[in-house]
C-alpha positions as CSV (number, residue, x, y, z in Angstrom):
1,X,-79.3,5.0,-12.1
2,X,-79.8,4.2,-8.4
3,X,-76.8,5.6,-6.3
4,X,-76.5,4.7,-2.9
5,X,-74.9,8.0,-1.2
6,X,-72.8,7.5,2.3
7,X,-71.8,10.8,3.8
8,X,-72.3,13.0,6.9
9,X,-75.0,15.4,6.8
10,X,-76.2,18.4,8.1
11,X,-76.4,19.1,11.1
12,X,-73.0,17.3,11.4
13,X,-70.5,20.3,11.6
14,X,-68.4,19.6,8.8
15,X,-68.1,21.0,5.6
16,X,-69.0,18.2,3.8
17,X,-72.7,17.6,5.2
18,X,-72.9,21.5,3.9
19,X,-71.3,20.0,0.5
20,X,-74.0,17.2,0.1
21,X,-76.6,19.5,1.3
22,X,-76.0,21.7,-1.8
23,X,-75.2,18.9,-4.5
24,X,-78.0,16.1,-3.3
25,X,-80.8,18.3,-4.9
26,X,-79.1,18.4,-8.4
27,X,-78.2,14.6,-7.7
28,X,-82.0,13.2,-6.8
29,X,-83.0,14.9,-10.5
30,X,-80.8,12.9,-11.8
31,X,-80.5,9.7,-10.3
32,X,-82.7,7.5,-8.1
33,X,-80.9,8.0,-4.3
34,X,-80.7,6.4,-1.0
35,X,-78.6,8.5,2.1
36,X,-77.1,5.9,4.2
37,X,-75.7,7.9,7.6
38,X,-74.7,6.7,10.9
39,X,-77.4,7.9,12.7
40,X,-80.8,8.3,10.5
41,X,-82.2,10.1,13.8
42,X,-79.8,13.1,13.8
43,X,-80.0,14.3,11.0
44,X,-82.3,17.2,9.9
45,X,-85.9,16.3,9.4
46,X,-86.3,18.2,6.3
47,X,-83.7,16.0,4.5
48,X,-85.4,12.8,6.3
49,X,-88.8,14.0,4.8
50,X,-87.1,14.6,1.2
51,X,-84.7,12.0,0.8
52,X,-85.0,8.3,1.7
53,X,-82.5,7.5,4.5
54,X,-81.1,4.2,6.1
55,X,-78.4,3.4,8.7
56,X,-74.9,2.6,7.2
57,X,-74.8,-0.6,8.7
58,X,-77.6,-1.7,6.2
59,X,-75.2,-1.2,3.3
60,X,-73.3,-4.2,2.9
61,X,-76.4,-6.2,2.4
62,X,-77.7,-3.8,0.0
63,X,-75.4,-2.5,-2.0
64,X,-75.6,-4.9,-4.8
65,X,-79.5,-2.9,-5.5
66,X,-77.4,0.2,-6.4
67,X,-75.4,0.9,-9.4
68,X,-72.8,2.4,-7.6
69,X,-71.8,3.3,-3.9
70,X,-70.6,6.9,-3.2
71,X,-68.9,7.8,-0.3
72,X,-67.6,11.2,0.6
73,X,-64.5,10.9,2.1
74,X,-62.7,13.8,3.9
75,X,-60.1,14.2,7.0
76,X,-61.8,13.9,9.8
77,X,-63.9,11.6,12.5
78,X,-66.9,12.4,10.8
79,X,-65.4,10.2,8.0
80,X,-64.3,6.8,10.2
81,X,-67.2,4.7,9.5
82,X,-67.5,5.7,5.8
83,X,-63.1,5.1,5.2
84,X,-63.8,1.3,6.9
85,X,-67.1,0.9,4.6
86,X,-65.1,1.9,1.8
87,X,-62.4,-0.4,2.5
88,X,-64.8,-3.4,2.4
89,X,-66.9,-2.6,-0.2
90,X,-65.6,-0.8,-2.6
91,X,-67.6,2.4,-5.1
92,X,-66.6,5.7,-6.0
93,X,-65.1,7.5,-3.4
94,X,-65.0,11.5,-3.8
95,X,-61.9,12.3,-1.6
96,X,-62.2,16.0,-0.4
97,X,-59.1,15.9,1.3
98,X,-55.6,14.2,-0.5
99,X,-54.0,13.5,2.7
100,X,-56.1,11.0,5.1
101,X,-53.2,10.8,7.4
102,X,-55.1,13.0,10.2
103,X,-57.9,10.3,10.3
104,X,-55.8,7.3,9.9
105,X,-53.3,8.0,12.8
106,X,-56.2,8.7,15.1
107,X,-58.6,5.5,14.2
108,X,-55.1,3.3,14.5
109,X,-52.3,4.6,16.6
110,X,-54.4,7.2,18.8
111,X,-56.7,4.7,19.7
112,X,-53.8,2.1,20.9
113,X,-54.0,0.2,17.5
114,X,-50.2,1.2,16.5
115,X,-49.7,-2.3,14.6
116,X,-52.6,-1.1,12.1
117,X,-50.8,2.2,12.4
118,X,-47.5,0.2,11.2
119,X,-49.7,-1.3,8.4
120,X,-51.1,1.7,6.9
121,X,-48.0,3.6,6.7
122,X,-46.2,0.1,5.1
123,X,-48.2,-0.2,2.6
124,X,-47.8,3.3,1.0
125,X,-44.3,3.2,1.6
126,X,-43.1,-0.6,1.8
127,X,-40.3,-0.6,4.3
128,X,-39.2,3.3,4.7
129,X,-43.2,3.7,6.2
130,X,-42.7,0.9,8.9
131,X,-39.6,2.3,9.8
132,X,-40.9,5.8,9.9
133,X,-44.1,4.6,11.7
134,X,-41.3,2.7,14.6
135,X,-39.6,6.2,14.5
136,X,-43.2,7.8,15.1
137,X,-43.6,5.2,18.2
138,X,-40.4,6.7,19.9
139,X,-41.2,10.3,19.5
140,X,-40.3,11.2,16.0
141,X,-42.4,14.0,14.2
142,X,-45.5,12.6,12.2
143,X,-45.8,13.4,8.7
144,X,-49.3,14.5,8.6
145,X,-49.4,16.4,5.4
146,X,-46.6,15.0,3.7
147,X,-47.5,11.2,3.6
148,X,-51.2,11.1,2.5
149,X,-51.8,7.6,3.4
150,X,-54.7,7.8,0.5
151,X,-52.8,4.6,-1.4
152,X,-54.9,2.1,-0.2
153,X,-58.6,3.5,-0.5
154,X,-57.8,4.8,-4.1
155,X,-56.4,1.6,-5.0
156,X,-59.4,-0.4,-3.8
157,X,-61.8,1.8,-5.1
158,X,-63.6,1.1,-8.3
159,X,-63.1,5.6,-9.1
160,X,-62.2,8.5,-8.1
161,X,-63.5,11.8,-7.9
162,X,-61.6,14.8,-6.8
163,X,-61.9,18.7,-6.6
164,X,-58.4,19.9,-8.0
165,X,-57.1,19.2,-11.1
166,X,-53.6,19.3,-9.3
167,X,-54.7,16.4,-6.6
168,X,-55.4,14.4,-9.9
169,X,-52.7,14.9,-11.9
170,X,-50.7,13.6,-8.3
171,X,-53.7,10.8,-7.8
172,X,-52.9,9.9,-11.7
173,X,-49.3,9.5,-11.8
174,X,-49.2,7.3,-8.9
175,X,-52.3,5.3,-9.5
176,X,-51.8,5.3,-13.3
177,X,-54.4,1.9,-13.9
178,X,-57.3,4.1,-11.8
179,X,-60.2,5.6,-12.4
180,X,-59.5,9.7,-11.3
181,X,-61.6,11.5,-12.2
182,X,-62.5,15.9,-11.6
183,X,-65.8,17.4,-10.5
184,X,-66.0,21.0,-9.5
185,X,-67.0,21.3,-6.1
186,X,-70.9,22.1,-5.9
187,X,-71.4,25.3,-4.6
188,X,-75.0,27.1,-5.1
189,X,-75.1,30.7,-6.0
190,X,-76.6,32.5,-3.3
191,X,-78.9,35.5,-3.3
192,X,-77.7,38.8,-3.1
193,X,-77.6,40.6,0.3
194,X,-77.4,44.0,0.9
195,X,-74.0,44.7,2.6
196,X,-75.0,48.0,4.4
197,X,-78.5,46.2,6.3
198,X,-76.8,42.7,6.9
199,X,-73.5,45.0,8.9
200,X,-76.6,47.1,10.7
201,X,-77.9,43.4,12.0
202,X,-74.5,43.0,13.4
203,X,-73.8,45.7,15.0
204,X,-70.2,47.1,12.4
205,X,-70.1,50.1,11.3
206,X,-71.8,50.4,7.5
207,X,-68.7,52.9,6.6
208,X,-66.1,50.8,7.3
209,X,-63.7,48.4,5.5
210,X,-64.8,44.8,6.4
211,X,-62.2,41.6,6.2
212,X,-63.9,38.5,6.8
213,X,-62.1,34.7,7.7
214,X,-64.9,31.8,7.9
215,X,-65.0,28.1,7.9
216,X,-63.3,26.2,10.7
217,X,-60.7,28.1,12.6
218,X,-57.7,25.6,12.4
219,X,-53.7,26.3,13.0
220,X,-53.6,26.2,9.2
221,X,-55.6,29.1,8.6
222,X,-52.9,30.9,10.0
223,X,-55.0,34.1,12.2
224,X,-51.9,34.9,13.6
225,X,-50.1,36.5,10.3
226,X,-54.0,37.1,9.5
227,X,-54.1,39.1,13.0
228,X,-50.7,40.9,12.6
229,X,-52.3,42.1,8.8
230,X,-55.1,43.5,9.9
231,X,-54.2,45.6,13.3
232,X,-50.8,46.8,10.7
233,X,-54.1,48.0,8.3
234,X,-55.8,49.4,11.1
235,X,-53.0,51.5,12.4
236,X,-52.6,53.0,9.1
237,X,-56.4,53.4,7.9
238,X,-58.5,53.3,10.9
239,X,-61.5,52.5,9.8
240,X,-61.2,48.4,9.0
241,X,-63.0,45.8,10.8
242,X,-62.0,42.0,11.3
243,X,-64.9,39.4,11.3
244,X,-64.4,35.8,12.3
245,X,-66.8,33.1,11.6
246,X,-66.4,29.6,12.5
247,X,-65.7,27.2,14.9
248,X,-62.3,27.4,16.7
249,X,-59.7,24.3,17.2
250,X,-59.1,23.5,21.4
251,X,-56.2,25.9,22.3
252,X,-56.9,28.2,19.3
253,X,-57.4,32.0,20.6
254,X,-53.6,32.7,20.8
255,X,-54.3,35.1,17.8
256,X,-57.1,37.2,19.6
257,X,-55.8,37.2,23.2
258,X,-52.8,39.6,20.9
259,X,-55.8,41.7,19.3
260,X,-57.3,42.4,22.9
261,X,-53.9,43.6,24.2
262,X,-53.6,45.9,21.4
263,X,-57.3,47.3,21.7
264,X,-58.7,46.3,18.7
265,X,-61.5,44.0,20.2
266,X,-63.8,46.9,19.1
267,X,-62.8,46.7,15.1
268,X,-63.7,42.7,16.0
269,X,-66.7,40.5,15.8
270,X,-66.1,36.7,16.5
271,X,-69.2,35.0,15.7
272,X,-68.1,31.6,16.0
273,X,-69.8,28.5,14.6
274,X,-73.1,29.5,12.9
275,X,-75.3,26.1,12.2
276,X,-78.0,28.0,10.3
277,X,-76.2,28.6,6.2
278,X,-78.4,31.7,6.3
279,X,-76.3,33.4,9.2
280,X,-73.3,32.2,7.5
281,X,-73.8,33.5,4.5
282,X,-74.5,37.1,5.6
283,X,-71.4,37.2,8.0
284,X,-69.6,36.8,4.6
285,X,-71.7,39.2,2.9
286,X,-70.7,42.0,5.4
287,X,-67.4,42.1,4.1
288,X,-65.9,43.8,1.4
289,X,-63.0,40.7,1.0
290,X,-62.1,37.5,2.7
291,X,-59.1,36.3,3.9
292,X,-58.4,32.6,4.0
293,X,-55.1,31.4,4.5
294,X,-54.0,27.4,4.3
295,X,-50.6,26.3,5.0
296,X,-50.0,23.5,5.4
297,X,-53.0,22.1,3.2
298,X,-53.8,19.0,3.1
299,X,-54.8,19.1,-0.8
300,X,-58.3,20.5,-0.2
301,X,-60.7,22.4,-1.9
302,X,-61.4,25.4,0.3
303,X,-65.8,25.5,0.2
304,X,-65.3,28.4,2.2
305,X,-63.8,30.5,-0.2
306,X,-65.4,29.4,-2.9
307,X,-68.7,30.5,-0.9
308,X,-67.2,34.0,-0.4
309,X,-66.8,34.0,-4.3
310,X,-70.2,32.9,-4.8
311,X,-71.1,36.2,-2.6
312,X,-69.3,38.8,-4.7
313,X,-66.3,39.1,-1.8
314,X,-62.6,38.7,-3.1
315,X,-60.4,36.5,-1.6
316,X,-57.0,36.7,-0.5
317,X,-55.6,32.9,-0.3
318,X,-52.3,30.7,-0.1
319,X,-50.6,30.6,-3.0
320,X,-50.7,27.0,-3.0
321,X,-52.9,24.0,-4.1
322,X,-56.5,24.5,-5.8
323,X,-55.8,27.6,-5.0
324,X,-53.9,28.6,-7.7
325,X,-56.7,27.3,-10.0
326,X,-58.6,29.9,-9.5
327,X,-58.4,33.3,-11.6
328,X,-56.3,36.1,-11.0
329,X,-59.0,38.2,-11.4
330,X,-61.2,36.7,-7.9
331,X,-58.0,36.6,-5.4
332,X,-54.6,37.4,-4.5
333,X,-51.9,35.1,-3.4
334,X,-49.8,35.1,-0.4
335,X,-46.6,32.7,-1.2
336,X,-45.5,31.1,2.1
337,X,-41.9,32.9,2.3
338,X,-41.6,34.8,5.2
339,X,-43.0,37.8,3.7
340,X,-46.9,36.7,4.4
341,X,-47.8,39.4,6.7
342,X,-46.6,42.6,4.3
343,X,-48.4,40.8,1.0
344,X,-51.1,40.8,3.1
345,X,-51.1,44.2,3.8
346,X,-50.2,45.2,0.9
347,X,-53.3,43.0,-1.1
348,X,-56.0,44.5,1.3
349,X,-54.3,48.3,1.0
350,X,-54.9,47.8,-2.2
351,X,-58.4,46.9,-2.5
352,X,-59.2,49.2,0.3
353,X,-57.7,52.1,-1.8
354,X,-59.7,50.9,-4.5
355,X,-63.6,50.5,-4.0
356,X,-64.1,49.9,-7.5
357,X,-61.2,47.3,-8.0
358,X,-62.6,45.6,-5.1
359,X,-66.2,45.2,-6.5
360,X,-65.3,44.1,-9.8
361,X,-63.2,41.1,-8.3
362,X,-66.3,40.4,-6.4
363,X,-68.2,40.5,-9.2
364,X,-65.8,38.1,-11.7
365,X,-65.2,35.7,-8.1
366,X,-70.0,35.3,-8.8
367,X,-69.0,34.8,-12.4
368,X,-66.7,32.4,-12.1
369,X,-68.5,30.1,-8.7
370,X,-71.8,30.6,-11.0
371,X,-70.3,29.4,-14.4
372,X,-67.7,26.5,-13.3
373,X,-69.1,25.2,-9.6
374,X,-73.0,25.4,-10.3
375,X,-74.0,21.9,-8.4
376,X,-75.9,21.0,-11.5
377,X,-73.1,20.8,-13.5
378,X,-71.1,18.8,-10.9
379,X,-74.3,16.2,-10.3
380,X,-73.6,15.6,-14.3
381,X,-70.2,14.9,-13.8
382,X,-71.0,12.0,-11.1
383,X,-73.4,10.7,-13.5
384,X,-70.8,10.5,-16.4
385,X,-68.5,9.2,-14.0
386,X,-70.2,6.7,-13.0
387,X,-71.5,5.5,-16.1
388,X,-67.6,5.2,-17.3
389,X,-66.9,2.7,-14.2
390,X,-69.7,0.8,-15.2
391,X,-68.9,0.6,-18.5
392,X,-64.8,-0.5,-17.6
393,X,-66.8,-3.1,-15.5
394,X,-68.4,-4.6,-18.0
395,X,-65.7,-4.6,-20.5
396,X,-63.6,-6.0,-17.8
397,X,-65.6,-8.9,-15.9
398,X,-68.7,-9.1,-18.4
C-alpha cells in the first residue's frame, strides 16, 4: 500500500508532529510512505534521512500514485495548509480535534475573510449559522467549542479516523453514510526511569510528593483550580512539589503570579517547553501523579496523559470526553461542578496518603497505554481502514 502522509512534524511544536513521530515507524513496516510537509527544510534531519519527504504543494499532482492520502488534522495553524488540501482533494483525514472552529475562525474571519467565515458556519447550520456568524460580526460571543464546524471536511472526506469512541459515536450519528472509523492513539511505551536520580537532575527534593501538569499550558487546562489544589495540599502536608512542563498561552501566568504571592515558588519548577521528548519524559517521570485538567475540550485525545500513563504516573483528569474511556483504575475524575478544587484535593490526599495505592495505578495506567495504545497496533488499524475505503470505492465507482 503506498500512503501518502501530510502532517506537521517534529520539530513543529505541536502535539501531533510528536504523534506521527511515534506512529510513522510502525506505519513505514507496513506500508510504502511519502511525508509531504510545508517546509521539507525544517524538519529534523533524522526523519529527512529515514523517510522520503516532498513539499505539500507537490500533492495534487501526485496523489493519484498513492492508494490513499492521510492527513492529520488538529486545531491549530499548524493544520491551515493541510484543512485547504483536504478540502480539494479528498483521503482519510484523522481528526485529532472534533471541533475545528479555532482554526476555521482564524484562516476566515481573523484574517478579514468574514464572508468565508459566513460560509463555514452556514453550511453546518443552514440559516441559524449565518445568522449566528452576523451576530458574531456585531460582538456576539463565538461558539468555539460548541459548533465544531468539522461538517464539511468529514463530509468530503473519503474516511475518518478518530481517537474516542465518543467523538465517533457523535461523528456517526450525524454523518450516518461516512466512513468513521477508531484508532487508538499511538503512544510508545517508554523506558523506565528512575524517579529518585531524574528529581536529583532537577534540583526537587527525592522525599517529596511530586504533581506534575505537561503538554501546552492553555486556559483549558485550568492551573488556576490546579494552583489553588496544590498550595491547599501544601498547607496541610508540607512536603508536595508542583512541576510545570510545557509551553504557556500569551497572557497565561495569572496562576503563578498567585503561587509567588503565597511563597510557594520554592515547592515549584516551571520548565516550560522542552523540544528534546527525552527531557519531557523525565519531567513526567519525577512525579508521583499528574494532573491534567480540560474544560472546555474540544473533543481531543489528551497525548499528554496518555504519556504520563505510559510512565507509570496516575492521572487526575476532567471528567469529561475520552476521558472517561479510560479505566477507573489509571485516574480520577474531577466533574466540572463547582466543587473542582476540593476533588482535587481530596484525589491527591489520597494518593499521597497512600504510596502503594499510588504505584499500583501507575502500574495498571503502563498496562493499559502498553496493551490498547501500542503504535503497532494503531499502524494496523490505518491499514484496515484504508483497505475498507478502497474496497467501498470499488464497489461504488468500479
Amino acid at each position: 500500500m503506498r500512503i501518502a502522509y501530510y502532517s506537521p512534524l517534529p520539530p513543529q511544536r505541536t502535539g501531533i508532529a510528536d504523534y506521527s513521530a511515534d506512529l510513522l515507524p510502525e506505519l513505514a513496516g507496513v506500508a510504502d510512505l511519502t511525508l509531504f510537509v510545508d517546509e521539507p527544510a525544517e524538519v529534523l534531519p533524522e526523519l529527512g534521512a529515514r523517510y522520503e519527504l516532498r513539499p505539500a504543494g507537490k500533492l495534487p499532482g501526485l496523489r493519484w500514485s498513492y492508494d490513499m492520502v492521510v492527513y492529520q488534522v488538529g486545531n491549530s495553524l499548524f493544520h491551515r495548509n493541510i484543512l485547504r488540501m483536504a478540502y480539494q482533494y479528498p483521503g482519510l483525514v484523522v481528526l485529532h480535534d472534533e471541533t475545528l472552529h479555532h482554526l476555521i475562525s482564524t484562516i476566515t474571519a481573523g484574517e478579514g475573510d468574514f464572508p468565508a467565515y459566513v460560509r463555514e458556519l452556514a453550511y453546518d447550520k443552514g440559516v441559524e449559522g449565518a445568522e449566528r456568524a452576523r451576530k458574531i460580526s456585531a460582538g456576539a460571543e463565538t461558539p468555539l467549542f460548541s459548533w465544531t464546524l468539522n461538517d464539511r471536511l468529514v463530509d468530503l472526506s473519503l474516511g475518518t479516523l478518530v481517537h474516542s469512541r465518543s467523538v465517533q459515536r457523535r461523528l456517526l450519528s450525524a454523518h450516518p453514510q461516512s466512513q468513521i472509523g477508531y484508532v487508538p492513539q499511538a503512544m510508545p511505551l517508554p523506558a523506565r526511569r528512575d524517579r529518585s536520580d531524574v528529581r536529583r537532575r532537577l534540583g526537587i527534593p527525592v522525599d517529596t510528593f511530586v504533581i506534575v501538569t505537561c503538554g501546552g499550558v492553555t486556559p483549558e487546562k485550568r492551573l488556576d483550580l490546579v494552583t489553588e489544589a496544590f498550595l491547599k495540599l501544601r498547607a496541610e502536608y508540607g512536603k508536595v512539589y508542583w512541576v510545570v512542563a510545557g509551553a504557556s498561552a500569551a497572557g497565561g501566568q495569572v496562576w503563578y503570579d498567585r503561587i509567588v504571592r503565597a511563597g510557594a515558588e520554592t515547592n515549584t519548577l516551571v520548565l516550560g517547553y522542552l523540544e528534546d521528548m527525552q527531557a519531557f519524559n523525565d519531567a513526567i517521570a519525577t512525579a508521583d501523579v499528574c494532573v491534567n485538567l480540560r474544560d472546555p475540550s474540544a473533543g481531543e485525545t489528551s497525548a499528554s496523559a496518555l504519556r504520563a500513563l505510559s510512565l507509570g504516573v496516575p492521572v487526575v483528569v476532567s471528567d469529561t470526553g475520552w476521558y472517561r474511556e479510560l479505566p477507573d483504575t489509571v485516574c480520577a475524575r474531577i466533574r466540572h461542578d463547582g466543587t473542582e478544587v476540593s476533588q482535587m484535593v481530596d484525589a491527591l490526599a489520597s494518593w499521597y496518603l497512600d504510596p502503594g495505592s499510588c504505584r499500583a495505578a501507575g502500574e495498571a495506567g503502563r498496562r493499559f497505554v502498553a496493551e490498547q495504545h501500542d503504535p503497532r497496533q494503531s499502524a494496523g488499524v490505518y491499514v484496515a481502514f484504508i483497505e475498507k475505503i478502497l474496497g467501498n470505492v470499488e464497489m461504488t465507482y468500479g
